[in-house]
C-alpha positions as CSV (number, residue, x, y, z in Angstrom):
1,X,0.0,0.0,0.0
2,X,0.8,3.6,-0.6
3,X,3.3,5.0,-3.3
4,X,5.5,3.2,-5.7
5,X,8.7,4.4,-6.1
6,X,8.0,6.5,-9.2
7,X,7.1,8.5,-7.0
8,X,9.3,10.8,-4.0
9,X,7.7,11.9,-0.8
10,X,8.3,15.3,0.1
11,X,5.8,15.5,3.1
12,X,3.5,13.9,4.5
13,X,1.0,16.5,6.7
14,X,-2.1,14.9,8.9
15,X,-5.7,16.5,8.8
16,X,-5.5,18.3,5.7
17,X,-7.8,18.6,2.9
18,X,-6.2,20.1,-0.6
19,X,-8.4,22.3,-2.6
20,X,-6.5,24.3,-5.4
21,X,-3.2,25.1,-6.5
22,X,-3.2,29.0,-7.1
23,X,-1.4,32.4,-7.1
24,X,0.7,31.9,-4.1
25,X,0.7,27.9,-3.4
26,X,-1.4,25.1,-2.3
27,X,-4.9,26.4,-0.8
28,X,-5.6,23.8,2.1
29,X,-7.9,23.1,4.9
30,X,-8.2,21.6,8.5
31,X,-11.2,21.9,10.0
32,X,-13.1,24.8,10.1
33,X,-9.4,26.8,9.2
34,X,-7.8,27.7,5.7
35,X,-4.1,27.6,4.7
36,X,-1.9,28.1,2.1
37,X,1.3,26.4,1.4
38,X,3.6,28.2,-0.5
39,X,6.4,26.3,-1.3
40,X,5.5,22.3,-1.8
41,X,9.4,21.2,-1.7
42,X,9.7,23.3,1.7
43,X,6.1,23.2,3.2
44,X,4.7,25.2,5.9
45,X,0.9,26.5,6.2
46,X,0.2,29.8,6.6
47,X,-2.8,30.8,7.6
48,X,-5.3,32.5,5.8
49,X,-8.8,32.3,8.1
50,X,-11.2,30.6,9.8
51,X,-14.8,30.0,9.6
52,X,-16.9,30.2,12.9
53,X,-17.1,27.5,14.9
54,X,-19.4,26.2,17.6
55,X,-20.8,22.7,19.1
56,X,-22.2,22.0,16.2
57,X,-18.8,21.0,14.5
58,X,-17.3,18.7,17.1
59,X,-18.2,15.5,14.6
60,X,-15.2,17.5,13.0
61,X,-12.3,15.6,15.6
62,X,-13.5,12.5,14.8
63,X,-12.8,10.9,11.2
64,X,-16.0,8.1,10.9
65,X,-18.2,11.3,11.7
66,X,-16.5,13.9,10.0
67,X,-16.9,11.8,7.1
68,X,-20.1,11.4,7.3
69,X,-21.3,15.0,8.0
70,X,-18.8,16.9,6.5
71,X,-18.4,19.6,9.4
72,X,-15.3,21.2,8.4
73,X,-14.5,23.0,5.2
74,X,-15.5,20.6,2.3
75,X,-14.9,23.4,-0.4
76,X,-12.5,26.0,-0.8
77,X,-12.3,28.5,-4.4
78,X,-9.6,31.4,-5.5
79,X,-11.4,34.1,-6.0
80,X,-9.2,36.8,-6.7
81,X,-6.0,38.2,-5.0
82,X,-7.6,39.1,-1.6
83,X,-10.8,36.9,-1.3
84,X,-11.6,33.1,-0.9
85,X,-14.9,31.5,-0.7
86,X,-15.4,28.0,1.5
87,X,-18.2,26.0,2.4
88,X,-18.4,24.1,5.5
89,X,-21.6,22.1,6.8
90,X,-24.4,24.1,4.7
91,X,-23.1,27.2,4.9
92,X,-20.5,29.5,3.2
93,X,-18.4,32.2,3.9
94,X,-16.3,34.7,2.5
95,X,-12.5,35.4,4.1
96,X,-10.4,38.0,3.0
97,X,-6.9,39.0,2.9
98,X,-7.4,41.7,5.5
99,X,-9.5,39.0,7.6
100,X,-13.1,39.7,7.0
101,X,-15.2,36.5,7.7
102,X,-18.3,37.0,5.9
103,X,-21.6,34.7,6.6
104,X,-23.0,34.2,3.3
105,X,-26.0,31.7,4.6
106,X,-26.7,28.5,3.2
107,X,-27.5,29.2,-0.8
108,X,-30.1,27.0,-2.7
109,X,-27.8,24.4,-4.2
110,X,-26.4,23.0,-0.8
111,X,-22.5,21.9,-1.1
112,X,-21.5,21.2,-4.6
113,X,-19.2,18.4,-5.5
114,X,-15.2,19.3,-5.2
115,X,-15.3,20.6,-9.0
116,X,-18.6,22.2,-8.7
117,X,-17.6,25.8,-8.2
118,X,-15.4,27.8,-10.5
119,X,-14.5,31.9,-11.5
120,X,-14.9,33.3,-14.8
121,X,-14.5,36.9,-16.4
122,X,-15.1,37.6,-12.4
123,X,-18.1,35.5,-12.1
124,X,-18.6,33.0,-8.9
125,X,-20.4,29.8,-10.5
126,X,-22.1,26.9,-7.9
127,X,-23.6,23.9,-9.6
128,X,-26.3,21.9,-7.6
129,X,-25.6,18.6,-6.5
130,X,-27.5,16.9,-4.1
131,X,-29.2,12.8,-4.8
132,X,-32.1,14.3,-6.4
133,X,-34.5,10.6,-6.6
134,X,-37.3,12.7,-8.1
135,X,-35.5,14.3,-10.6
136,X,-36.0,17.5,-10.0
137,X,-34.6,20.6,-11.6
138,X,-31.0,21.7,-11.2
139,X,-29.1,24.9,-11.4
140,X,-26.2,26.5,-11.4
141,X,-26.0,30.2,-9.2
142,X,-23.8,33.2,-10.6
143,X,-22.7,36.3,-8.4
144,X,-20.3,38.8,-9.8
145,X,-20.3,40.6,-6.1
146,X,-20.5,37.5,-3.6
147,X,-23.3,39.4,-1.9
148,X,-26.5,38.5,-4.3
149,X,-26.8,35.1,-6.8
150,X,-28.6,34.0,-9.1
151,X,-29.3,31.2,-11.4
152,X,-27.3,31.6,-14.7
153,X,-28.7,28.4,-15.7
154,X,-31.4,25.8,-15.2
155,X,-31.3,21.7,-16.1
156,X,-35.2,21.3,-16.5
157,X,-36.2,18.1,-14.5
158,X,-35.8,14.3,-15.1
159,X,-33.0,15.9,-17.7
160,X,-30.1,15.5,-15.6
161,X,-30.1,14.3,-11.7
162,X,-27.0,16.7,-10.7
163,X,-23.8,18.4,-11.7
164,X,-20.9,16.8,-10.8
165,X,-18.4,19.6,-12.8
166,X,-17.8,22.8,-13.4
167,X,-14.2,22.6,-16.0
168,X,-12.8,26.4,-17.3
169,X,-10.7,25.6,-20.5
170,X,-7.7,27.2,-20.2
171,X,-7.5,26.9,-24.1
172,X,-10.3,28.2,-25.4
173,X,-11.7,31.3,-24.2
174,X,-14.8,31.9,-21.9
175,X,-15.5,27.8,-22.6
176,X,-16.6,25.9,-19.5
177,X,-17.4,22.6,-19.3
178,X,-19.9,21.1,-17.6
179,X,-20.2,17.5,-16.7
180,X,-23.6,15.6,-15.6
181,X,-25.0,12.4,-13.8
182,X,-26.0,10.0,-13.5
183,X,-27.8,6.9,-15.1
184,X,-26.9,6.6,-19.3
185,X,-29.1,9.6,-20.6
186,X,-28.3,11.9,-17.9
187,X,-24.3,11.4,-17.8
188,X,-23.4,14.4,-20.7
189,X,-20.6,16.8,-21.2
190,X,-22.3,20.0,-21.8
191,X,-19.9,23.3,-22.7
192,X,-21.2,27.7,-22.4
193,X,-19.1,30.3,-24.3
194,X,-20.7,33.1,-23.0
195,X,-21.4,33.1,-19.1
196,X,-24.3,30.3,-19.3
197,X,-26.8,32.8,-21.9
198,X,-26.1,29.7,-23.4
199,X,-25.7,25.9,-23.1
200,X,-24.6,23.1,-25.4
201,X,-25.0,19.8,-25.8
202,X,-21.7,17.9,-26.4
203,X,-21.6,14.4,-25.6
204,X,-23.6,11.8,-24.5
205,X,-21.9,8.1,-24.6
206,X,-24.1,6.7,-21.7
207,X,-21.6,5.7,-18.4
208,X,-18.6,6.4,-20.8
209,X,-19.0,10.0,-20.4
210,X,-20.1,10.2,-16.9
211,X,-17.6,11.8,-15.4
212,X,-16.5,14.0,-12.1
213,X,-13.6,16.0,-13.4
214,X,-12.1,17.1,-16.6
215,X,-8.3,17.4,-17.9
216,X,-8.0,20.2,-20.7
217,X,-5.0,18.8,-22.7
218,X,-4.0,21.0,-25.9
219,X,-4.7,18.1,-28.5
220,X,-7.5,16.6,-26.4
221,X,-9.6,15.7,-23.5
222,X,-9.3,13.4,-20.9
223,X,-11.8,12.3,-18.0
224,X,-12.3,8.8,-15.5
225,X,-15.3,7.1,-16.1
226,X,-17.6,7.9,-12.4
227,X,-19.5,4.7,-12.8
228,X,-19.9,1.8,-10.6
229,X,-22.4,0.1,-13.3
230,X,-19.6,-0.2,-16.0
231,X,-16.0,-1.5,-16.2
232,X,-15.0,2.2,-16.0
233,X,-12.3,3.7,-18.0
234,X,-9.8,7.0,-18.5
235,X,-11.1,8.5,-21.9
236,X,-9.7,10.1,-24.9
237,X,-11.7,12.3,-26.9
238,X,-9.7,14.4,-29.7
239,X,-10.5,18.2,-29.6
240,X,-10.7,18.2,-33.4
241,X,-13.4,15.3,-33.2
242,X,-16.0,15.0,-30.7
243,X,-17.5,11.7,-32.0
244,X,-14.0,9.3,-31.8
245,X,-13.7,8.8,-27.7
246,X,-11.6,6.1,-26.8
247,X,-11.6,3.5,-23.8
248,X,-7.2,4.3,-23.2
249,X,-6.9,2.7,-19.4
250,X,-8.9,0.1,-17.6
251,X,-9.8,1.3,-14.0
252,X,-10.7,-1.1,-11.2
253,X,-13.1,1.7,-9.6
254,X,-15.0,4.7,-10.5
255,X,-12.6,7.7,-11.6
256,X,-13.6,11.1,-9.5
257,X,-10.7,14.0,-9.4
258,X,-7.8,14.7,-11.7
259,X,-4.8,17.1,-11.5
260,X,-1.8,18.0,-14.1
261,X,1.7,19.5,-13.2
262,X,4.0,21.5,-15.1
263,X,6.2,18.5,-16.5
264,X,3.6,17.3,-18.0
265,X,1.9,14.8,-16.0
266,X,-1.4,13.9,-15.7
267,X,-2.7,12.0,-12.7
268,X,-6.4,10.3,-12.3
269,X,-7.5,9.0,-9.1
270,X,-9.8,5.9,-8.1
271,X,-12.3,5.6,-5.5
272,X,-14.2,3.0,-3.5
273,X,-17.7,2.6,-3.7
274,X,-20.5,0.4,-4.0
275,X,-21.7,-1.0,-7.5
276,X,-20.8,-4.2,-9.9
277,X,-18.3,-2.3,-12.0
278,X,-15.7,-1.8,-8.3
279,X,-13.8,-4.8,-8.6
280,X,-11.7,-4.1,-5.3
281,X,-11.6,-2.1,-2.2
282,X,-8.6,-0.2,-3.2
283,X,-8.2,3.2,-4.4
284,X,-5.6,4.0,-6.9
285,X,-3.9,6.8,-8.4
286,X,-3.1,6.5,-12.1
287,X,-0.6,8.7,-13.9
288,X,0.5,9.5,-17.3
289,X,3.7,11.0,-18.8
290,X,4.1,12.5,-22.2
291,X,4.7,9.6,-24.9
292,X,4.0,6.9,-22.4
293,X,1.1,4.7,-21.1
294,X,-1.0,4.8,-17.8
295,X,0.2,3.1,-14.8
296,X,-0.6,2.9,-11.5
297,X,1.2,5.1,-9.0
298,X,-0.6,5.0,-5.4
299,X,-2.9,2.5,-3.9
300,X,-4.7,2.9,-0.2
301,X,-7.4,0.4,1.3
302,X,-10.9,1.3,2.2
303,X,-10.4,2.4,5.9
304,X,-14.5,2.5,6.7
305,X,-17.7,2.3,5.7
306,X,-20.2,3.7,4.9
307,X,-18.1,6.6,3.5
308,X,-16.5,5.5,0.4
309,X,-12.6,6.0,-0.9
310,X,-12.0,8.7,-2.2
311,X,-8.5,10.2,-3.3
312,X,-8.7,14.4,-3.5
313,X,-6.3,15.7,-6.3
314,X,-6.5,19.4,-6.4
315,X,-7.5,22.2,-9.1
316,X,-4.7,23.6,-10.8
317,X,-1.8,22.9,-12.6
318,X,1.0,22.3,-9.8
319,X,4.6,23.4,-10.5
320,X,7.7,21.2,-11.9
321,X,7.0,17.4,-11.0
322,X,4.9,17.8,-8.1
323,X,2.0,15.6,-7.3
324,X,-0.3,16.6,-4.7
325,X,-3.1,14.3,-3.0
326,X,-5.6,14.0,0.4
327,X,-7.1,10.9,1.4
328,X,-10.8,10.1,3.1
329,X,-11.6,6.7,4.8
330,X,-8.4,5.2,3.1
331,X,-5.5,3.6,4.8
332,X,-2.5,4.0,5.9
333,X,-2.6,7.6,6.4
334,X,-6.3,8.6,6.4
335,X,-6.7,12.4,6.2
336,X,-3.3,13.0,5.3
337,X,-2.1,15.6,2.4
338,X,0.9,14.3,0.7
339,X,3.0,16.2,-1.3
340,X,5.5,13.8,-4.0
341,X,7.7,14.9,-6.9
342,X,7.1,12.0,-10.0
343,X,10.7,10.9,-10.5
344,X,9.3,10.1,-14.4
345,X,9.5,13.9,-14.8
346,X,11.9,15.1,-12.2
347,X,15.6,14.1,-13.0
């Protein structure tokens, strides 16, 4: 269990959640408290704020509950130079670079997923995501102050059942992606161009293109198949050709976050979770290195149930050879943020 030898440990840190790697470092959480870590091959937090924090969050000290409820910071976005938005339990707050804690009381979507939340052209988008049985509709909320929002755009129901992903393509301007679930005619990439006046249809290739997270690649797009009801796969899909994806890596577990670094690696990671396609109750990073294959990298056991696996890469594109993951309900190290260099990039 753990990391192969491809990859280095720099650090290993307990009780910390990564978010996004931004101007300035690593954007982190423990608790109900945000950090950055500015320099990955020398870490050290610095603090950046704290949320308010009463009785209610004691389930936070303890791992089987704090996985369960979520009572610490579950969500953390850059929104500019001097202001960061979190959520933690159903509510979310502003903190700012002079310390300002602003309550911004629990907004209609609840807590997105980790990629559900994103800044463009100085807007603040939250995509809904909550089990939805009935089918209800879905949005997605837009503020451009952080004081008012409103919904930029609106799945009508038994369309989609949530949001999993809200993708900015740093190649193509004003494009965001987002990505849907969950059974075969729900599970679409969908893309905007122009601040959600509009949306587009994609692709739909049933549990082939449900997916959590997105990697923007130059030539191409990649994602992890999200689904426990088929043998799920990383996917290829040419930018120049939306109709040729390709099955490229066999996963033994439904694919949720990804993350890229400046050498050119690209990292998918596994989690555990009920369903006929999860084959074992390991989750797995998988990495890839220009002009070479996939291969696993990482492997932890499910620690607990009924949480499942999961393995938290952050947003971003991290510097040199870095790789950067958190762990929940997965052993050894559960909770832990560890910080590697991939010695496939990094002389």
């Amino acid at each position: 269990m753990g990391f192969t030898e491809r990859l280095e440990i720099v650090a290993r840190l307990p009780n910390l959640l990564c978010h996004e790697y931004t101007t300035g470092g690593l954007l982190v959480s423990r608790r109900n408290r945000l950090f950055l870590i500015p320099d990955l091959a020398a870490p050290r937090l610095q603090p950046l704020g704290r949320v308010p924090w009463g009785p209610g969050q004691w389930p936070a000290y303890i791992g089987l509950l704090d996985g369960a409820l979520k009572a610490g910071i579950q969500q953390a976005l850059h929104v500019d130079s001097q202001r960061y938005l979190v959520a933690a339990r159903k509510r979310w707050w502003l903190l700012t670079a002079s310390g300002e804690v602003r309550d911004l009381g629990a907004l209609p979507v609840g807590r997105p997923m980790a990629r559900g939340l994103c800044v463009s052209r100085g807007n603040v988008y939250i995509a809904e995501y909550r089990s939805n049985p009935a089918r209800d509709s879905v949005q997605i909320l837009r503020s451009t102050d952080l004081k008012r929002f409103e919904a930029a755009w609106k799945f009508p129901a038994r369309s989609v059942r949530h949001i999993h992903a809200l993708i900015p393509d740093p190649f193509l301007a004003d494009r965001i992606w987002i990505l849907t679930g969950d059974f075969d005619h729900e599970s679409s990439i969908w893309h905007t161009d122009d601040q959600f006046e509009s949306v587009h249809h994609y692709l739909n290739l049933g549990q082939r293109s449900r997916a959590t997270d997105l990697i923007c690649h130059p030539e191409r797009l990649v994602w992890g198949m999200d689904s426990p009801l088929e043998t799920p796969y990383i996917m290829e899909l040419p930018r120049t050709d939306g109709s040729t994806a390709e099955r490229v890596h066999r996963l033994d577990g439904p694919a949720y976050y990804t993350t890229q670094n400046e050498a050119g690696g690209c990292y998918v990671g596994t989690t555990v979770e009920p369903g006929p396609a999860v084959l074992d109750s390991l989750a797995r990073i998988h990495a890839w290195t220009p002009g070479d294959q996939w291969q696993e990298v990482a492997r932890w056991r499910h620690a607990r149930l009924p949480q499942y696996g999961i393995i938290y890469l952050p947003r971003g594109v991290l510097p040199g050879a870095f790789v950067v993951s958190s762990t929940r309900a997965l052993s050894p190290g559960d909770g832990c943020l560890t910080i590697a260099r991939d010695r496939a990039l990094h002389g």
